[in-house]
C-alpha positions as CSV (number, residue, x, y, z in Angstrom):
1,X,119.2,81.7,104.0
2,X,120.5,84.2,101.5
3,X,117.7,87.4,101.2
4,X,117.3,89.5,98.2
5,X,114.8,92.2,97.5
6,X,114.3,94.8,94.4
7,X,115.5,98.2,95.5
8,X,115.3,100.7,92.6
9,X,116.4,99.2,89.8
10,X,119.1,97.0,91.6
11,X,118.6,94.4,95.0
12,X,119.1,94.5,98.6
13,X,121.2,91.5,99.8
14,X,121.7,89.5,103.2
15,X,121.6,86.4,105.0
16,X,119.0,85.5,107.3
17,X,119.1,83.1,109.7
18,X,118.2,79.0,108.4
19,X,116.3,78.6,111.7
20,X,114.2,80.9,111.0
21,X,110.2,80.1,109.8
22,X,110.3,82.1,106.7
23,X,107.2,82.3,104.6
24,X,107.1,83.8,101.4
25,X,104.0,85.5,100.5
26,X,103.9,86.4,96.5
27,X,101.5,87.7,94.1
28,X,99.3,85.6,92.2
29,X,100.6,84.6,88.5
30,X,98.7,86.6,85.7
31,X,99.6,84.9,82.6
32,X,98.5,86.4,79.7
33,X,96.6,84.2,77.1
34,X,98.6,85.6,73.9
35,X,100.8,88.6,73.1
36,X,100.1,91.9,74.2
37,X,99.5,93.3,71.2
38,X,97.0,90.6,70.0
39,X,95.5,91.2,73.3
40,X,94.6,94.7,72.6
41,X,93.3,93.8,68.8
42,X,91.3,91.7,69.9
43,X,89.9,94.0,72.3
44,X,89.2,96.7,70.1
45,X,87.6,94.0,67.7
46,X,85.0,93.6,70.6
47,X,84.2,97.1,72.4
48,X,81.9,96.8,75.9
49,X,79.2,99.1,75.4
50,X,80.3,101.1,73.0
51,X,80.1,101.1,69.2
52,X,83.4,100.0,67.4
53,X,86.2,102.6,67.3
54,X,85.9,103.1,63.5
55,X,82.0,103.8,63.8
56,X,83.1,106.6,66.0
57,X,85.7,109.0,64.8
58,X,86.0,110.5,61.8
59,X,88.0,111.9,58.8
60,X,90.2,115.0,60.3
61,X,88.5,115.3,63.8
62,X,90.9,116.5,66.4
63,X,91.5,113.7,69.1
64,X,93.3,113.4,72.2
65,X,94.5,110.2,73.3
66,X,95.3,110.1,77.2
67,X,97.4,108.0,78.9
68,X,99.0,107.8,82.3
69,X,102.1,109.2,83.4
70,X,105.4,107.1,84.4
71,X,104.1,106.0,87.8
72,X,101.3,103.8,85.9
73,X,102.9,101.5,83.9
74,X,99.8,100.7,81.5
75,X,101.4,98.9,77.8
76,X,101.1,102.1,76.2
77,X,104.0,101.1,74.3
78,X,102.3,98.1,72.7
79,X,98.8,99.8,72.3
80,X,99.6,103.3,71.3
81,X,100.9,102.2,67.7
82,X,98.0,100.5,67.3
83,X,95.6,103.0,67.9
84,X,96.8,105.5,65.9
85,X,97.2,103.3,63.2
86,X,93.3,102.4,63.3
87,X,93.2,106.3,63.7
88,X,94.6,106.8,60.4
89,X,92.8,103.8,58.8
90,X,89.6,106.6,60.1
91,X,90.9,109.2,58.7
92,X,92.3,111.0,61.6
93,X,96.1,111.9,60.4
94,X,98.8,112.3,62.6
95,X,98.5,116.1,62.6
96,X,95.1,115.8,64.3
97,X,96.0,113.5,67.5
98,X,97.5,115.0,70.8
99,X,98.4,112.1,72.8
100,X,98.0,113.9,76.6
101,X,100.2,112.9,79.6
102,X,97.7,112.3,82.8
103,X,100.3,113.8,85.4
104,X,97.7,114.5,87.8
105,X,99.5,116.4,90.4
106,X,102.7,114.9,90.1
107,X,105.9,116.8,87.9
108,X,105.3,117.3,84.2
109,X,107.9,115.7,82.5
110,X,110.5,116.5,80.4
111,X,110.8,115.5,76.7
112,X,113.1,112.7,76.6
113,X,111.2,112.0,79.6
114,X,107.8,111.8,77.4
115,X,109.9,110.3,74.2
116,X,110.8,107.2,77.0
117,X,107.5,107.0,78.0
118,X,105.6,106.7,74.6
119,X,108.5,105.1,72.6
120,X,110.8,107.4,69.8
121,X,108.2,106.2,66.7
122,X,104.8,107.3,68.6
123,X,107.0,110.6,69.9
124,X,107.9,111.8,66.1
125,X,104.5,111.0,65.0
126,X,102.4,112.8,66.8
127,X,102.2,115.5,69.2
128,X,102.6,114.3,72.8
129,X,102.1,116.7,76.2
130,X,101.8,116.5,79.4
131,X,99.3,117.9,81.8
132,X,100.5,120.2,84.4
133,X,98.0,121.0,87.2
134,X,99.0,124.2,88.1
135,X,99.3,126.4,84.8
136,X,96.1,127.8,84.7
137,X,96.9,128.8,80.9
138,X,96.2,124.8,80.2
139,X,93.1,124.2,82.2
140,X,89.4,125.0,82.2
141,X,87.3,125.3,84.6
142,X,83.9,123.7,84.2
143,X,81.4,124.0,87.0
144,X,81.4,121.7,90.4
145,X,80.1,117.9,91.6
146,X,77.5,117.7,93.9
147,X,80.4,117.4,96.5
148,X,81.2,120.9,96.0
149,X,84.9,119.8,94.2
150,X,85.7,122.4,91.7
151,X,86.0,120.6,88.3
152,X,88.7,122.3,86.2
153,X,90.4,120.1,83.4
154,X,93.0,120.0,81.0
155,X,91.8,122.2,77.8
156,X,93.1,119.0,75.3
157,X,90.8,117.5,77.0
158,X,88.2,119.7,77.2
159,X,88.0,120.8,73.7
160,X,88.9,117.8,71.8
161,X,86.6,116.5,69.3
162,X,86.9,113.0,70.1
163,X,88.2,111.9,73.7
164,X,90.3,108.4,73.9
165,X,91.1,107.7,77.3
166,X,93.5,104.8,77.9
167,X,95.2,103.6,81.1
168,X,96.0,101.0,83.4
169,X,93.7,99.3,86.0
170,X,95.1,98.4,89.8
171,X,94.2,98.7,93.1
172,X,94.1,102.0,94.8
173,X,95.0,102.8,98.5
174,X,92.0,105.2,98.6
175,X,90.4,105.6,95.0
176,X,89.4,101.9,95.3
177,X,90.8,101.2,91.9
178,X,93.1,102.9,89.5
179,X,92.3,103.8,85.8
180,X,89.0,104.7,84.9
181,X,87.6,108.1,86.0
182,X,91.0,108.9,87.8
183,X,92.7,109.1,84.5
184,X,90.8,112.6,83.9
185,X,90.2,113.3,87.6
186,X,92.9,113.7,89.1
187,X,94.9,112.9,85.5
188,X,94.3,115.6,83.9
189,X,92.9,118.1,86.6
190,X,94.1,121.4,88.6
191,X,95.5,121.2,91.8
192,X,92.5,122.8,93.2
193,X,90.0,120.0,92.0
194,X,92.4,117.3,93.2
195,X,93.0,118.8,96.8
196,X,89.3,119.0,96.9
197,X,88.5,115.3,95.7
198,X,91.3,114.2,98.0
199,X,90.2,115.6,100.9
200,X,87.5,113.3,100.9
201,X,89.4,110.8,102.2
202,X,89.2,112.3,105.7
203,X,87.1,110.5,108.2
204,X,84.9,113.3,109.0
205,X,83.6,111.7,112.6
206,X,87.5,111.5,113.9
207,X,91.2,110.6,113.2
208,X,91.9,108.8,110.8
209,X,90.9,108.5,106.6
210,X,87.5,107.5,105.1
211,X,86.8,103.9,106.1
212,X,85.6,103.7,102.4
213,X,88.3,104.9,101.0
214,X,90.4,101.8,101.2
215,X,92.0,99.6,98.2
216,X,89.8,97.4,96.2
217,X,86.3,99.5,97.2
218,X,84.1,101.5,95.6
219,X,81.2,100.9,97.2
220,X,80.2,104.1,99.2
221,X,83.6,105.4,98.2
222,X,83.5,109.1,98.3
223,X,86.2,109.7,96.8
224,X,85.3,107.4,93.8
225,X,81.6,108.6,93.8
226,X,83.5,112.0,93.2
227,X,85.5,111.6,90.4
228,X,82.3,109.6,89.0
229,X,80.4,113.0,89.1
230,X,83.2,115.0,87.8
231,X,83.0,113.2,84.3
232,X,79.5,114.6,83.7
233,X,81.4,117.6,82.2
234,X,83.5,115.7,79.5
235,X,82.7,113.2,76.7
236,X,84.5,110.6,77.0
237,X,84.4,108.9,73.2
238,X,86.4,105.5,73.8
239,X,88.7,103.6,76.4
240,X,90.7,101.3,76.7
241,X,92.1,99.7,79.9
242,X,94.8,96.9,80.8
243,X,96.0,95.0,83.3
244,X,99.4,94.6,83.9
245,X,101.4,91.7,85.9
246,X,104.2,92.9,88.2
247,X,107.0,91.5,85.4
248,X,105.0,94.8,83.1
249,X,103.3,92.4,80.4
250,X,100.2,93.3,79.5
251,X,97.8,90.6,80.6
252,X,94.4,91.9,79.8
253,X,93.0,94.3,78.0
254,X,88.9,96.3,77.6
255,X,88.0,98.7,75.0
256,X,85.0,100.7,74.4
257,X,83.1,102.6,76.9
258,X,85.3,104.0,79.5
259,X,83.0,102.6,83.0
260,X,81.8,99.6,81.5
261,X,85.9,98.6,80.5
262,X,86.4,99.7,84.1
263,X,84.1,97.7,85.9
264,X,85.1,95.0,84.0
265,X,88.6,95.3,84.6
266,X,88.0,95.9,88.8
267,X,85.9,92.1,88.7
268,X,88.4,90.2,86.8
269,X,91.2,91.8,89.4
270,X,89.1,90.3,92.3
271,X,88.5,87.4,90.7
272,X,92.1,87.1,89.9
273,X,95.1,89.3,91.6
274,X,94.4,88.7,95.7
275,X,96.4,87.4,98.3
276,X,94.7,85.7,101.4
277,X,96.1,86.4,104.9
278,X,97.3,83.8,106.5
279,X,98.0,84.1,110.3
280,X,99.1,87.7,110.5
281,X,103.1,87.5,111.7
282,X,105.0,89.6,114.4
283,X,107.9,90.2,111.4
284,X,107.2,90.9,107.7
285,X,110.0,91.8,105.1
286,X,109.4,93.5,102.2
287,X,110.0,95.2,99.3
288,X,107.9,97.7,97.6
289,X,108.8,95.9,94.6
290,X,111.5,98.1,92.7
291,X,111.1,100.9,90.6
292,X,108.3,102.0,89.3
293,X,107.1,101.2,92.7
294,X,109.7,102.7,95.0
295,X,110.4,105.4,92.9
296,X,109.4,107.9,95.6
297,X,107.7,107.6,98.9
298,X,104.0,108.2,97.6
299,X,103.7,105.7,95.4
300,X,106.0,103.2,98.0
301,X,103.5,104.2,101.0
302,X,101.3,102.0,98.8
303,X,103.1,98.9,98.6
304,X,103.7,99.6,102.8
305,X,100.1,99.5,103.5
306,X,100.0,95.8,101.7
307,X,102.6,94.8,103.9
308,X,101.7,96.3,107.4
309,X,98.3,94.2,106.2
310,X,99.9,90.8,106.7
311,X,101.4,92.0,110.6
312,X,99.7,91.5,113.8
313,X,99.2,94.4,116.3
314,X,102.1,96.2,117.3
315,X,104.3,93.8,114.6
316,X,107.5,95.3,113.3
317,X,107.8,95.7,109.4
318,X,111.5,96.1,107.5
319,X,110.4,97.6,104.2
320,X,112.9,98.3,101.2
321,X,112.1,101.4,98.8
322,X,115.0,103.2,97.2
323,X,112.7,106.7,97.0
324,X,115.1,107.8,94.6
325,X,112.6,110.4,93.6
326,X,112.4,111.5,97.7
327,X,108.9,111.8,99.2
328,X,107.8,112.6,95.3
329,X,105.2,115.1,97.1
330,X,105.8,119.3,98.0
331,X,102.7,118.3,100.2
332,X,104.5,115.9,102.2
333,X,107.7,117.8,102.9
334,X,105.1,120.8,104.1
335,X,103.0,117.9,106.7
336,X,106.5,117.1,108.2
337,X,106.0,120.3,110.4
338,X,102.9,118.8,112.1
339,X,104.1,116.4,115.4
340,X,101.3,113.8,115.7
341,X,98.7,112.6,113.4
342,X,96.0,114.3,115.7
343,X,97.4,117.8,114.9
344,X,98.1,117.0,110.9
345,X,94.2,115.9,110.8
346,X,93.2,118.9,112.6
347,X,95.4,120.8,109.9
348,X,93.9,118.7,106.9
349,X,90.5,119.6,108.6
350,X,90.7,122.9,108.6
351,X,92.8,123.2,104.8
352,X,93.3,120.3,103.4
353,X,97.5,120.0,101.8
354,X,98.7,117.8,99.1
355,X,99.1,114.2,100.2
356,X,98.6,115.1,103.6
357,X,96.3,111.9,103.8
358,X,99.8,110.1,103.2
359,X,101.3,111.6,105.9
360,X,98.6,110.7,107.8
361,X,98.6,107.5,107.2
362,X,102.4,107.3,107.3
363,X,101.9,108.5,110.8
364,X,99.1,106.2,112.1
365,X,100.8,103.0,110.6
366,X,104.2,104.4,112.6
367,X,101.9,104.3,115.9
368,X,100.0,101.4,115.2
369,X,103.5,99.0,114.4
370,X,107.4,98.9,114.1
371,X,108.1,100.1,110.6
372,X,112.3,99.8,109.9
373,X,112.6,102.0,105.9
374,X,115.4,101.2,103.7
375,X,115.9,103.9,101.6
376,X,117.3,106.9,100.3
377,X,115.5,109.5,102.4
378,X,117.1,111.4,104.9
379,X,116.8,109.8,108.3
380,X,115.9,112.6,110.3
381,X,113.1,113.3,107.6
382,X,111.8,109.5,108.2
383,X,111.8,110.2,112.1
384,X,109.7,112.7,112.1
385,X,107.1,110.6,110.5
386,X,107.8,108.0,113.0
387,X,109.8,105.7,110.8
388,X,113.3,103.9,111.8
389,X,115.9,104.6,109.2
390,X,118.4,102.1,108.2
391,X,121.2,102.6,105.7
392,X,120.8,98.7,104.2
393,X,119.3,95.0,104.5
394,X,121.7,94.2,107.2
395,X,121.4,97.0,109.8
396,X,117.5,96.7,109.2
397,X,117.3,93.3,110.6
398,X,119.9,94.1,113.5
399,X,117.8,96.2,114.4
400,X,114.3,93.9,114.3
401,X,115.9,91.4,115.9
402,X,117.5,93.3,119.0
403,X,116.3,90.8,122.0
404,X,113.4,89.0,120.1
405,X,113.2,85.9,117.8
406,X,110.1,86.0,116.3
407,X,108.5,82.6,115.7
408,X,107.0,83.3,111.9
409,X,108.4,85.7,109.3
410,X,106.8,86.8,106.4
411,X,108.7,88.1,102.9
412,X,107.1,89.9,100.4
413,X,109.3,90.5,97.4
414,X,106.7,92.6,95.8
415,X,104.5,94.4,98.2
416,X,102.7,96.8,95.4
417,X,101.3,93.7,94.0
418,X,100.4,91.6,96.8
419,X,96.7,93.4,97.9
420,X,95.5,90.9,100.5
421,X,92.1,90.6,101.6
422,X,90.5,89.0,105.1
C-alpha cells in the first residue's frame, strides 16, 4: 500500500505493508450550496439579530474591519471586497476603513505578508494593520472581567466608530470554538490579557488543563465565559463569520450580530463537521493536514490532540507536521527548561508563561502514549517534550513497528479537521 500525507506544502511518501488493516478515517464533506461569494451576499441580505449593515453605518464614520491572521484561514479574500464595497455604497470611503490584523499573540506580519493575506486590490484600497500585543503604544487598557483578566485592546479597535468583526469559525483545543469573542480577545489583545485568559485553562484541583476547556465546549468553559465578559468593554457593530472546508472553500457564511452568528455557526459545526470513534486502535498515522496547519508546532499540537483521540491507552501515534515556522511560540522554547509536566504546572501555577498549557499538554499526551513527530524541529528539542524524532515517513514506521504488528491501523490525512466525539 503506497502512503502519502501533506507535509507543508509538499507530501510524505512510503509503502506500508498490504497486510496490514488500514482504516482511513477522513473528515466529513462540507459542500457548499453555491459560490462563496454568493454565500456571503446572501448572508448579509439576511443579518441574525442585527439590523442590516446599511441601516447601521454611516456617511464618513471611521470603521475598522477585523479579520484573522494567517493561521485562520477565514475567505477574507472573497468577503473583504464585498464589504467594503457595501461600505462605500454607505458612504464610508476608503479613507475611513482600517481593515485590523487579529494577531493575537502570535508575530505581526510584514507587508507583503498582510498584501498576501488580504489580496493586492483590498491592500491598495485601504489601510490594513496588524495588531501587535506587546507595543503598548497600540493598545488600551480598559478595566478587568469578573475573572480578574486585565482587558487591554487594540486602540483601532477601541476607538473606532463602527466595529466589523469578521472571522472564521472552528473547533478550539481549549476556547471550545474559534471565531467569535476570540477574534478581539485574544485577536486583538495585550499579552497581559491573553496570559491571563489563558491561564484559565489550568485545572486548578491538580495536573492537568481545565476539564472544560476542551474542543467543541463552551458550556462551563472558563476560558470562553472569559472572553465573553471581556467584550462588555467594546461595541461590536456587525459580524460576519464562515466556515471553511479543509480544501479552504468557504462553505457557510452568518452576518449580523457577532454571538448570535457565533452560536449559529458552533450548531451547524456539530450538526455537520464530526467524526465518530470507532474502536480506538493501538497505531494511528497522521498528518496535521499541511500548511496552514503544520505551519508551526502550536497550531500542529491541535491536529495531534485529534489524533491521539482515535488511540487506545498507551497506543503509539506517527504524526507528520513540517513546523516550518518551529514551535511558533517564545513561550514554548522557555517551558522546555521544566523536566516533567508536574514541575511545568507547578510553574504555570505559580506564573503562568505563553503556551505553557501546550507544553503541558505536549507533555501529558508524551506520557500517556507513543507519539513518533515528523518534522522540521530539532530532535533534541522534541525529546525534551517527550516526543520521538524521525527525519521522514519511513524511519517513523521502522520505528512503530520495532517487534509489534498491530492488528488495526488508523490514517488520518487531515487531523486538524477530523474533531471526533464519543
Amino acid at each position: 500500500m503506497r502512503l502519502e500525507l501533506p507535509y507543508g506544502r509538499s507530501r510524505l511518501r512510503a509503502n506500508l505493508s498490504s497486510n496490514l488493516n488500514v482504516e482511513e478515517i477522513s473528515p466529513p464533506q462540507l459542500a457548499p450550496e453555491t459560490d462563496a461569494a454568493e454565500l456571503v451576499r446572501q448572508a448579509l441580505a439576511r443579518p441574525l439579530g442585527s439590523p442590516a449593515l446599511q441601516e447601521i453605518v454611516h456617511r464618513g464614520e471611521r470603521t475598522t474591519i477585523v479579520i484573522p491572521d494567517a493561521t485562520r484561514v477565514a475567505g477574507q479574500e472573497v468577503y473583504l471586497p464585498i464589504l467594503l464595497d457595501l461600505l462605500n455604497e454607505c458612504g464610508v470611503s476608503d479613507r475611513d476603513i482600517t481593515v485590523l490584523v487579529a494577531c493575537g499573540s502570535h508575530s505581526p506580519p510584514s507587508a507583503g505578508e498582510l498584501r498576501l493575506l488580504v489580496g493586492k486590490d483590498v491592500y491598495s484600497r485601504v489601510r490594513v494593520i496588524a495588531h501587535d500585543c506587546q507595543n503598548p503604544d497600540d493598545n488600551v487598557h480598559l478595566g478587568h472581567t469578573e475573572r480578574g483578566t486585565p482587558v487591554t485592546l487594540n486602540k483601532a479597535v477601541v476607538k473606532a466608530e463602527r466595529l466589523i468583526v469578521t472571522g472564521a469559525v472552528w473547533f478550539h483545543y481549549f476556547a471550545g470554538f474559534g471565531g467569535g469573542p476570540k477574534l478581539i480577545n485574544p485577536g486583538c489583545a495585550a499579552l497581559e490579557t491573553i496570559l491571563e485568559n489563558h491561564s484559565l485553562t489550568l485545572d486548578p484541583n491538580g495536573l492537568g488543563l481545565h476539564p472544560a476547556c476542551r474542543s467543541g465546549n463552551l458550556e462551563d468553559n472558563p476560558v470562553y465565559l472569559d472572553l465573553l465578559d471581556s467584550l462588555k468593554f467594546v461595541t461590536v457593530d456587525f459580524a460576519l463569520q464562515t466556515v471553511l472546508d479543509p480544501q479552504r472553500h468557504l462553505v457557510a457564511c452568518w452576518s449580523g450580530d457577532l454571538l448570535a452568528c457565533h452560536r449559529e455557526a458552533v450548531r451547524w459545526l456539530l450538526s455537520r463537521a464530526t467524526v465518530s470513534i470507532p474502536a480506538r486502535f493501538p497505531l494511528v498515522i497522521a498528518s496535521a493536514g499541511g500548511h496552514p496547519h503544520d505551519v508551526n508546532l502550536v497550531q500542529a499540537h491541535k491536529g495531534l490532540l485529534n489524533a491521539c483521540r482515535f488511540l487506545e491507552p498507551g497506543g503509539t501515534l506517527i504524526f507528520a507536521a513540517e513546523c516550518s515556522g518551529g514551535a511558533g511560540s517564545w513561550g514554548l522554547d522557555r517551558c522546555l527548561q521544566y523536566s516533567s509536566p508536574e514541575e511545568l504546572y507547578r510553574q504555570l501555577r505559580r506564573e503562568f508563561i505563553l503556551n505553557g498549557n501546550t507544553a503541558l499538554s505536549l507533555l501529558l499526551h508524551a506520557r500517556a502514549y507513543r507519539v513518533i513527530l515528523v518534522s522540521n524541529l530539532p530532535r533534541e528539542w522534541l525529546a525534551r517534550l517527550g516526543l520521538e524524532p524521525a527525519s521522514g515517513l519511513e524511519e517513523a514506521l521502522r520505528l512503530a513497528f520495532q517487534g509489534t504488528h498491530p492488528e488495526r491501523v488508523g490514517l488520518l490525512q487531515d487531523a486538524a479537521h477530523a474533531v471526533p466525539v464519543d
